[in-house]
C-alpha positions in Angstrom: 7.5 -13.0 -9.2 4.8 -13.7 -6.6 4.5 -12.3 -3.3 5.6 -15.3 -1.5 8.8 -15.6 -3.0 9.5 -12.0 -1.0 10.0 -13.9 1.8 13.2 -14.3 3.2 14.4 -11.3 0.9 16.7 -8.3 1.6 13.4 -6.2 -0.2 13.6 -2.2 -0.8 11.0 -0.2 -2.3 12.8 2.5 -4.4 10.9 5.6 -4.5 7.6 6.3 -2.1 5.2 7.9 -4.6 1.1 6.5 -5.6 3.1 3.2 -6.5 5.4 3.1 -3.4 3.0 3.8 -1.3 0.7 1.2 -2.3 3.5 -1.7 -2.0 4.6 -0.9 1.2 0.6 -1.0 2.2 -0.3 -4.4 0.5 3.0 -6.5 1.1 2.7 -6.5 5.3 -0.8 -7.8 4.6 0.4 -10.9 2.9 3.7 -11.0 4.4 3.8 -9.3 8.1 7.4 -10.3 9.1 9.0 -9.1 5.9 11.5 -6.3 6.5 11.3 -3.6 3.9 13.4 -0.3 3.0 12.2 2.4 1.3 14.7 4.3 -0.8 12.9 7.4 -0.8 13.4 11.3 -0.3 12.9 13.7 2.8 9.5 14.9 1.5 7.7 11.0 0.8 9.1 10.0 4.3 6.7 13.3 5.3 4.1 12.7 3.5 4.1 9.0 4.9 4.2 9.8 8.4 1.7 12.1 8.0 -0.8 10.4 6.2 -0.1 6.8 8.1 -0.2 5.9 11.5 2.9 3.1 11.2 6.2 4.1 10.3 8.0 2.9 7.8 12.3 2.5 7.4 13.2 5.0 5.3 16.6 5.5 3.9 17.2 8.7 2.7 20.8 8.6 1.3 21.4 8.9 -2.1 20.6 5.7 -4.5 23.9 4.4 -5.3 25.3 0.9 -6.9 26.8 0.4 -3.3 23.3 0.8 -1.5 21.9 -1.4 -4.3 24.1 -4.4 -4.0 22.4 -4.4 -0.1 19.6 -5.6 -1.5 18.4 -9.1 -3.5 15.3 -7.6 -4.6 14.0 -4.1 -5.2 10.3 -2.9 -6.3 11.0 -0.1 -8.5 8.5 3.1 -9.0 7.6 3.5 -12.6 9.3 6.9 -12.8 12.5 5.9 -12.6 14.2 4.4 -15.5 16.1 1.3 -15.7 18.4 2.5 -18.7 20.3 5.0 -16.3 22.8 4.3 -13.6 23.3 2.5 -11.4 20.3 0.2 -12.0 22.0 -2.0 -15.2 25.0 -1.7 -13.1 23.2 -3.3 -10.3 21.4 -5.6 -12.6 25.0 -7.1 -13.7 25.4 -7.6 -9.8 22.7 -10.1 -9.5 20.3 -7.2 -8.2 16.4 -8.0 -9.2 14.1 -4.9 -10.1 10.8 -5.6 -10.1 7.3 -3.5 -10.2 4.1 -3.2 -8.2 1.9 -3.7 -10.9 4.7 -7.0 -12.3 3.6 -8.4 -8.2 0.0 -7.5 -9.0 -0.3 -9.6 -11.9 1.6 -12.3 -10.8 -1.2 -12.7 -8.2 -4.0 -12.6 -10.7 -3.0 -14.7 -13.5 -6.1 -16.4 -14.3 -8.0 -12.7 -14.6 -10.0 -11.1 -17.2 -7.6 -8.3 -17.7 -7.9 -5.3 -20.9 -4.9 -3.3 -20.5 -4.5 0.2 -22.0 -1.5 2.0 -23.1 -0.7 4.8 -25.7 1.1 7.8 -26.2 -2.6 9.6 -25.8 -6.0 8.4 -25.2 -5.2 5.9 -22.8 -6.8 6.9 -19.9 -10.0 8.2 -21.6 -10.0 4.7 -23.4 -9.8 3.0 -20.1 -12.3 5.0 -18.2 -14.5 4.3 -21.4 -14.9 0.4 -21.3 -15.5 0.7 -18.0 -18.2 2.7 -18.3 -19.4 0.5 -21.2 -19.1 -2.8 -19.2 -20.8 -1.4 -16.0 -23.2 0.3 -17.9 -24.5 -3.3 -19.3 -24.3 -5.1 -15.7 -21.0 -6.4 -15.4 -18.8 -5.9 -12.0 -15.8 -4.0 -13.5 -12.7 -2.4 -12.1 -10.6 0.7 -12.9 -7.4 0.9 -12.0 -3.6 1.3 -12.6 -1.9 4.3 -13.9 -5.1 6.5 -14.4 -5.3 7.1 -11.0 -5.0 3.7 -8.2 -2.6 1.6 -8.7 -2.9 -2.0 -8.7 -1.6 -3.2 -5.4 -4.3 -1.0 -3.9 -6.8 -3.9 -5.2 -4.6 -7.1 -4.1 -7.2 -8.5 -2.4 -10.6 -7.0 -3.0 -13.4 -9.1 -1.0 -15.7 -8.9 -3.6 -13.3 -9.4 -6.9 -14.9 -7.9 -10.4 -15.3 -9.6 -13.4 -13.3 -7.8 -15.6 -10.1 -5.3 -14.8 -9.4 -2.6 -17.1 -6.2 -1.2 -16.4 -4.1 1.4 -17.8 -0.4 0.9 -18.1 2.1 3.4 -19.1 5.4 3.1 -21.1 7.3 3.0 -18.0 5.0 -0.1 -16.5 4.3 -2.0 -19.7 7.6 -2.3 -20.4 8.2 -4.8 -17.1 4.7 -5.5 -15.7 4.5 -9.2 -17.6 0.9 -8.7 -17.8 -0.6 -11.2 -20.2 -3.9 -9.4 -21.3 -6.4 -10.9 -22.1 -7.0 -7.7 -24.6 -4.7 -5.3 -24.8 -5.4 -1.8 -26.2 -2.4 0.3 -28.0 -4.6 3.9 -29.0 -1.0 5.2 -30.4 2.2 5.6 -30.4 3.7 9.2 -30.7 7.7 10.2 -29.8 7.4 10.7 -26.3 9.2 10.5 -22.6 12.6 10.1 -24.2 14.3 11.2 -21.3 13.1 7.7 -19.7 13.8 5.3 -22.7 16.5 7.2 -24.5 15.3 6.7 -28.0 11.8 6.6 -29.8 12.7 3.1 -31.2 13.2 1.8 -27.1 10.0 4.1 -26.5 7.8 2.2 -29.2 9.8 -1.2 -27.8 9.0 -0.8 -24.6 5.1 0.1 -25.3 5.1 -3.0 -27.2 6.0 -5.4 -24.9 2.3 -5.4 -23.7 1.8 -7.4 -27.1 4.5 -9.7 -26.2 2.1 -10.8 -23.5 -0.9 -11.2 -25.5 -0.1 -14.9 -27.4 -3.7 -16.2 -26.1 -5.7 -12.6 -26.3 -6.7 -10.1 -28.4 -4.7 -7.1 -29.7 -6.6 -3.8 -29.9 -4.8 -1.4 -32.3 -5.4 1.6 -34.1 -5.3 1.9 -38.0 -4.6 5.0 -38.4 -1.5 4.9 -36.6 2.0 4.5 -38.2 3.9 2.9 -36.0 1.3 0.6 -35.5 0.4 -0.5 -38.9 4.3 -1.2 -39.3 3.8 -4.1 -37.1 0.2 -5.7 -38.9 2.4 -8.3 -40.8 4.1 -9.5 -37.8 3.2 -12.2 -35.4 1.6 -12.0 -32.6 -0.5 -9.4 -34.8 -1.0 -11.8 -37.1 -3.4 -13.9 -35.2 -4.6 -11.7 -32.6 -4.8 -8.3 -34.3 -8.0 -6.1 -34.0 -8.0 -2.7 -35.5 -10.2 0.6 -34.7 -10.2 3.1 -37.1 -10.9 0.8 -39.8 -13.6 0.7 -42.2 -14.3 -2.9 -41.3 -15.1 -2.1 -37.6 -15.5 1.3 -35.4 -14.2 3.8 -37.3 -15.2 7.9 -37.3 -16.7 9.0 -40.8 -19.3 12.2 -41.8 -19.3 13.1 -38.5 -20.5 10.3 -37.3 -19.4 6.8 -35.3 -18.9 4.0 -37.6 -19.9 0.1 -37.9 -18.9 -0.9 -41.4 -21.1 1.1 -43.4 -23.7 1.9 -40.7 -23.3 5.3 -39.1 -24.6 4.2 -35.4 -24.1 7.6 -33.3 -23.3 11.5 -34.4 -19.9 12.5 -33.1 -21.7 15.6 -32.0 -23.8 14.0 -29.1 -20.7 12.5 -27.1 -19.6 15.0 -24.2 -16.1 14.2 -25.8 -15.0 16.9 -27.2 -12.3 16.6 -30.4 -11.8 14.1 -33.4 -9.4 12.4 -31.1 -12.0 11.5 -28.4 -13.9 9.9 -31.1 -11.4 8.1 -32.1 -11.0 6.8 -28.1 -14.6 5.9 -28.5 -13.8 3.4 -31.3 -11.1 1.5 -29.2 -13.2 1.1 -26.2 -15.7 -0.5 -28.1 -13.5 -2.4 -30.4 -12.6 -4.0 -26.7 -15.8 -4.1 -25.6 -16.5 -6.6 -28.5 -13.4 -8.4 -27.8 -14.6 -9.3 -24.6 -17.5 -10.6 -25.5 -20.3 -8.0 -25.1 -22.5 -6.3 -27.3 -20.9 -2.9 -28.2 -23.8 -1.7 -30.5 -25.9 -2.1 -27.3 -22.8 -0.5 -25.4 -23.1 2.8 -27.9 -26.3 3.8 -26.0 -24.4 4.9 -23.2 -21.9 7.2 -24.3 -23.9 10.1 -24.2 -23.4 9.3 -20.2 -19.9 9.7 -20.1 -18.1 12.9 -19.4 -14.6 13.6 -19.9 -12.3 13.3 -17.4 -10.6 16.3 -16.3 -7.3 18.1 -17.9 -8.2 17.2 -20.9 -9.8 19.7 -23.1 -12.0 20.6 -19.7 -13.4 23.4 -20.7 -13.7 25.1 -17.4 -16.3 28.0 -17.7 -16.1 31.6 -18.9 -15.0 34.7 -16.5 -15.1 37.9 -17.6 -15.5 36.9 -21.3 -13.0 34.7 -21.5 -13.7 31.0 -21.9 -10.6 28.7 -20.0 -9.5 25.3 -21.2 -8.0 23.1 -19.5 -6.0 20.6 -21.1 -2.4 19.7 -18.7 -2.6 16.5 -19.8 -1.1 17.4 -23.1 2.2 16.3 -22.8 3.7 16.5 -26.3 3.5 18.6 -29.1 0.9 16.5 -31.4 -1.4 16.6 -28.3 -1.3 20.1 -28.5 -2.0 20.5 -32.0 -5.0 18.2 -31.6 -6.5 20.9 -29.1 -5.8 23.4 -31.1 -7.6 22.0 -34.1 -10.7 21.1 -32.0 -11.0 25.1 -31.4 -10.1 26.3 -35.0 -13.2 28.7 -35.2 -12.5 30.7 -31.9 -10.0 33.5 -31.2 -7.4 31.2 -28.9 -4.3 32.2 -27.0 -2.2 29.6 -26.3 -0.6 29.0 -23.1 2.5 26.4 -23.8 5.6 25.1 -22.2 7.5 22.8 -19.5 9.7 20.1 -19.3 12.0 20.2 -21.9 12.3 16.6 -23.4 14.2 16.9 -26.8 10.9 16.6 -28.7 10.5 17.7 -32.1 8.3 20.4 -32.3 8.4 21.6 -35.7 5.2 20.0 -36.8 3.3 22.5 -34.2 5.3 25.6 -35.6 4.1 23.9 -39.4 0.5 23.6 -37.9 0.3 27.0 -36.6 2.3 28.7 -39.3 -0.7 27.4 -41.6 -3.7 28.7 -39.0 -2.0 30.8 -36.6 -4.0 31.1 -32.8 -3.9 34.8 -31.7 -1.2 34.6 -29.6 1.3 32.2 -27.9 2.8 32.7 -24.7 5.8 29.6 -24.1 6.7 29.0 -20.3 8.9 26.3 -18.5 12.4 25.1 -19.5 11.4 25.1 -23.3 10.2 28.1 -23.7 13.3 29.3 -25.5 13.6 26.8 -27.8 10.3 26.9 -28.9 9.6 30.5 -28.8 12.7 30.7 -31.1 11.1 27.9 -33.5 8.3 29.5 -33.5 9.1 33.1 -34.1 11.3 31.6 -36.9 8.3 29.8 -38.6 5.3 32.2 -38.3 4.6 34.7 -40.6 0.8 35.6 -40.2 -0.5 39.3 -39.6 -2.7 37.4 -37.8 -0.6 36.4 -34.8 0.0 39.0 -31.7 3.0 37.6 -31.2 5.1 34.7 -29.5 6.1 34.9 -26.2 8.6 33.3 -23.5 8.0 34.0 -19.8 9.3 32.0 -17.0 6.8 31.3 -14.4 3.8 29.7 -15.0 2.3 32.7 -13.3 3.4 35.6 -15.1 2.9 33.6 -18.2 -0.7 33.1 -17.2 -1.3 36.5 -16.7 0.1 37.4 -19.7 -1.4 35.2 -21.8 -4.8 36.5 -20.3 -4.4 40.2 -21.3 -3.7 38.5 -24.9 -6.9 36.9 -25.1 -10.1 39.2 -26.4 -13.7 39.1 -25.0 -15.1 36.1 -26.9 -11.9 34.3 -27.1 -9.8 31.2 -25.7 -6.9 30.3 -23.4 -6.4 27.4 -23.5 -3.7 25.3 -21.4 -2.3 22.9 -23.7 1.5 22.9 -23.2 3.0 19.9 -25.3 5.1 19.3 -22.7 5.3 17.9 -19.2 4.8 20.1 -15.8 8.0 18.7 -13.7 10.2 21.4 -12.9 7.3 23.9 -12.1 4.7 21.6 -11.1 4.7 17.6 -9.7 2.7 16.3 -12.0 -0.5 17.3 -14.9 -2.7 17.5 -12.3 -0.7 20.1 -10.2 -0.3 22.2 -13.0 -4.1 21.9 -14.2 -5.2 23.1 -11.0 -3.0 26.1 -10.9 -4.4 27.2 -14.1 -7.9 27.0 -13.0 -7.3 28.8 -9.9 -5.6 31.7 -11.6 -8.6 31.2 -14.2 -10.8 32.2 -10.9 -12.1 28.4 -10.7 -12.4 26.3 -7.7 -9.3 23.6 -8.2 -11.1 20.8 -6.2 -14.2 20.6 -8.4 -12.3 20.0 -11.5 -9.4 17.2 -10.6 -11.4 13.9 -9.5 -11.6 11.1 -11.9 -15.3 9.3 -11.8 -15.2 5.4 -11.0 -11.8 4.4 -10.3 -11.9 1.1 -8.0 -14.8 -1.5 -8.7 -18.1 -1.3 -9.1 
C-alpha cells in the first residue's frame, strides 16, 4: 500500500514504540490533513509528549475487535502478533493491518535494497556490508530493525545508493519487500510466543524469499532449515550460499575463497566462529551486488562489534565481564560459551520464558561444564531443574535460580574467581525484567561497575 491511498482513511497506529513513533512522524509530512489514532498505552502517550512538541490522539483503552472495526486501516507495530485476537478476527471484518516498513517499501520500489534476517547474526551481517560498501566509496544506508526504522528515511534529500536493511521475523513476514538480495544467516526455533509454531516461525522468515523472484538469495550452508529448501524454486535460480566451499566459507582458522585462505579469523575484532561465519554472508552479498568483496576483505579489520554481543566490557577487580544480552535463545548461548571454553566462566542466564527447548544447552554443558550457573527471570525454574538434572561434573559449583536480575548478578559475581568470566548470555529474552536487550545489557554493565552509555550505541546507522 502506498501512502497516498491513506488518504481519506479511518487510519490508527497500533502501538507507539521506535516503529510507532516513526509513522506517526513521516505520514503528516506526506499527508498533513490525515487524521490518525494511536492505539497506544499510558507510558508511549508520555514518552511522546515529552519528547515532541505536537500532540498526538491517543486512545488508551484496551485494543478490542469493537475498537478495531472503527477503523479501515491500521499500521501495526512489529511486536504484536497477527495470530492472536482480535486481529484475524478483525481481518474477517474487512479490517487492513499494514506495517511501517510494508509503507516504506511501497514508496521505494525501484531501490537497491539487501535485506537481512535470521534467527542470529542479522544485525552484525547488516552493519557488515555496510561497512564494506562505504568502505569502497558507495553512499550506503543502515537501517530497519537494527536500530532506525525505515520511515525515519522516507524522504532522505540526498538518497544512498544501496539500503541494507535488517528485518525481523515479525516484519519480514508482512513487509512485501522485494530485495534485490536478500540475506537469511539462519534459522533457529525462536519467538514462538509471536508465530505459535517453529514451522510458522521458519514461514514467516521465509517470505522475504517469496519476494526475491528477480534478486539474489543469500543463504547459509550450514544451516538445516535452510538447505531443506535448495531444491526448491525461487532457490533454484536465485540461490547463493556462504559457508560453502565454492564461496566464503571459514576453514583452518582462516576466511575462505574456494581454496584460497584470504584473511586469519584471528585478526577480525569479531570475536567467535559465529562472527566469522557473519563475515562470509556480508561478503557473499557484497559480491551479489556487484562489488569486489576480495577488495572488500581489507577492511574488516576496521570493524568492531557492535555492542551486547560478546562485548567484552573490561576487567574490575579480576574479573573480566561479558556482555552478550542479545543472546536470545539457547543455541546463542552455547555459541558464547564455546568461544570462551579455555577460561574459568560463570554463567549468568535467564528471562522470558518462551517454551524453548533447552536441552541441547544442559547436553553442551553437561559435556564441558562452566564453573557455575546462576538462572534468573521467569525460566529460571525450569531450566535450573534441567540443568541440575543433566550435570554431573565435580567441576561445576553449582546451578542456581534467583529472581532478580540483581541478586542474580551479585551472586553470580561471588561465583566467579580472579582470572575468570561472567558472562551475560541468557538464551532468553529480557521482557518481564527489562524492555528490551539493550535495557538489560546496560544493567549488567552498571552493576559490572561500567559506564552504560559508552557501551549501547550502534556505529553508522542512517546514510553515509
Amino acid at each position: 500500500m502506498r501512502i497516498e491511498q491513506l488518504n481519506g482513511q479511518r487510519v490508527a497506529i497500533w502501538g507507539c514504540g521506535r516503529e510507532g513513533q516513526a509513522a506517526l512522524r513521516a505520514l503528516p509530512s506526506r499527508l498533513p490533513s490525515l487524521p490518525l489514532t494511536v492505539l497506544g498505552s499510558a507510558a508511549e502517550r508520555e514518552v511522546w509528549m515529552a519528547t515532541h512538541a505536537t500532540d498526538a490522539q491517543f486512545d488508551l483503552a484496551p485494543v478490542t475487535l469493537e475498537r478495531l472495526r472503527g477503523f479501515d486501516v491500521v499500521i501495526k507495530s512489529p511486536g504484536i502478533s497477527p495470530y492472536r485476537s482480535p486481529i484475524p478476527e478483525a481481518l474477517a471484518a474487512g479490517v487492513q493491518f499494514i506495517s511501517g516498513s510494508q509503507l516504506w517499501f511501497a514508496e521505494h520500489a525501484a531501490a537497491n535494497t539487501i535485506c537481512i534476517t535470521g534467527t542470529k547474526g542479522k544485525s552484525t551481517t547488516a552493519a557488515l556490508i555496510a561497512h564494506l560498501l562505504r568502505a569502497q566509496g558507495v553512499r550506503t544506508a543502515l537501517a530497519g530493525n537494527i536500530g532506525l526504522p525505515l520511515l525515519e528515511l522516507l524522504d532522505p534529500a540526498s538518497p544512498p545508493d544501496w539500503w541494507v536493511i535488517e528485518l525481523s521475523s515479525f516484519q519480514t513476514r508482512d513487509a512485501e519487500a522485494h530485495p534485490r538480495i536478500a540475506v537469511i544467516t539462519n534459522l533457529i526455533e525462536e519467538h514462538l510466543d509471536w508465530h505459535g509454531s517453529v514451522a510458522r516461525y521458519h514461514a514467516d522468515k521465509l517470505a522475504l524469499l517469496a519476494d526475491v523472484p528477480q534478486g539474489i538469495a543469500v543463504l547459509n550452508a550450514d544451516d538445516p532449515a535452510l538447505r531443506a529448501w535448495a531444491d526448491r524454486p525461487p532457490l533454484t535460480e536465485c540461490g547463493q550460499w556462504f559457508n560453502d566451499r565454492r564461496g566464503w566459507h571459514c576453514a583452518d582458522g582462516a576466511i575462505c575463497f574456494g581454496d584460497r585462505a584470504v584473511m586469519a579469523i584471528a585478526e577480525l575484532l569479531l570475536p567467535g566462529w559465529h562472527n566469522a561465519s557473519n563475515v562470509c554472508a556480508a561478503l557473499t552479498a557484497v559480491a551479489a551486488a556487484g562489488f569486489d568483496a576480495l577488495a572488500a576483505v581489507r577492511h574488516l579489520p576496521s570493524f568492531r562489534a557492535l555492542p551486547h554481543r560478546l562485548q567484552a566490557l573490561g576487567a574490575c577487580a579480576g574479573i573480566d565481564y561479558v556482555d552478550d544480552s542479545i543472546a536470545t535463545t539457547p543455541q546463542a548461548a552455547i555459541a558464547a560459551l564455546d568461544h570462551y571454553a579455555e577460561r574459568q566462566v560463570v554463567m549468568l542466564i535467564g528471562g522470558q520464558d518462551r517454551g524453548l527447548d533447552w536441552q541441547p544447552f544442559a547436553d553442551r554443558l553437561a559435556a564441558r561444564p562452566p564453573r557455575a550457573v546462576v538462572c534468573t527471570g521467569a525460566t529460571r525454574q525450569r531450566v535450573s531443574a534441567l540443568l541440575q538434572q543433566t550435570l554431573r561434573a565435580p567441576t561445576l559449583s553449582g546451578v542456581f535460580a534467583v529472581e532478580s536480575f540483581e541478586a542474580a548478578f551479585l551472586l553470580a559475581q561471588s561465583q566467579t574467581p580472579t582470572g575468570g568470566v561472567l558472562l551475560l548470555s541468557p538464551g532468553a529474552p529480557s521482557f518481564g525484567q527489562f524492555r528490551d536487550y539493550v535495557e538489560r545489557g546496560r544493567r549488567f554493565a552498571e552493576l559490572a561497575g561500567f559506564d552504560p552509555n559508552q557501551i549501547s550505541d550502534i556505529a553508522g546507522l542512517g546514510i553515509a
